[in-house]
C-alpha positions as CSV (number, residue, x, y, z in Angstrom):
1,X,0.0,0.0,0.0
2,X,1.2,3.7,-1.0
3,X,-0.4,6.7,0.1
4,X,0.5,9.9,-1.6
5,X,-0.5,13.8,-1.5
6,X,-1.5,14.9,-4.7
7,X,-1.1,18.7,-4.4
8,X,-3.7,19.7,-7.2
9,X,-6.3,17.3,-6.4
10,X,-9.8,19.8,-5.6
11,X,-12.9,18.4,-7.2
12,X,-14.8,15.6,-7.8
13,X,-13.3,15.7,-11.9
14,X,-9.8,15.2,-10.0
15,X,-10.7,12.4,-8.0
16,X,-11.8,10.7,-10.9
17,X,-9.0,11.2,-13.0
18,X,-6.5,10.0,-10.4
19,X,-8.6,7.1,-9.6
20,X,-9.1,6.4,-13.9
21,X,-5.2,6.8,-13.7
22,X,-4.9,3.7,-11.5
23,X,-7.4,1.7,-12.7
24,X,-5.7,1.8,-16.2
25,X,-2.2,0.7,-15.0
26,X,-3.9,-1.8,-12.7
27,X,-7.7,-2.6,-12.8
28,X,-8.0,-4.2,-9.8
29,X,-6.2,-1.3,-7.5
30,X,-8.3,-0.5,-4.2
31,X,-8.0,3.2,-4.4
32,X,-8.9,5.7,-1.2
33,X,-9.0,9.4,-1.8
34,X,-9.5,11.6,0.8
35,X,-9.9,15.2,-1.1
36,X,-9.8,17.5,2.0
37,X,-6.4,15.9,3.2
38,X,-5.5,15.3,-0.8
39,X,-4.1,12.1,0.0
40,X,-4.3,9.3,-2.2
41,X,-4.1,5.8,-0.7
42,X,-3.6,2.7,-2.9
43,X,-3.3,-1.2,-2.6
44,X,-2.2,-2.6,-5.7
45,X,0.5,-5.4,-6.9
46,X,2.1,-2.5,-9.2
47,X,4.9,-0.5,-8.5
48,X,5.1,3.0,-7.1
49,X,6.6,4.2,-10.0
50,X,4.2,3.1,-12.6
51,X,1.6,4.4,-10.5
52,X,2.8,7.7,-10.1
53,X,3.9,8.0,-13.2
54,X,-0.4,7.1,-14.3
55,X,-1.5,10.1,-12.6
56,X,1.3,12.4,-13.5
57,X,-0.1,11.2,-17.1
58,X,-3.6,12.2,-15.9
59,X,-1.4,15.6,-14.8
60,X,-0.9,15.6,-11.2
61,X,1.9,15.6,-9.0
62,X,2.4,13.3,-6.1
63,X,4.7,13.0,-3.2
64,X,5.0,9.6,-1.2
65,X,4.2,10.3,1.8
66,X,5.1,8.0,5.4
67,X,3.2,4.8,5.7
């Protein structure tokens, strides 16, 4: 599990790019977003780096942030 602060994210439309962005690299991801906190929170068998590097794609940045 990585969770990540996603700087950018603000609406509903972000949350569902992000979460678009995760499912594409990895359709069965469990993906938690908490938009006041803009953390992202993911389970998934994919590496950090390929996820990231989805939702920079979608055009966000993210920082990893302590588990």
């Amino acid at each position: 599990m990585i969770t990540l602060k996603v700087p950018e994210m603000s609406c509903g439309h972000c949350v569902k790019a992000i979460t678009g962005a995760v499912k594409t690299v990895d359709p069965g991801a469990s993906v938690e977003i908490d938009l006041g906190a803009q953390r992202v929170t993911i389970k998934s068998a994919v590496d950090e780096a390929r996820l990231r590097a989805a939702i920079a794609d979608a055009g966000y940045d993210s920082e990893k942030l302590p588990a």
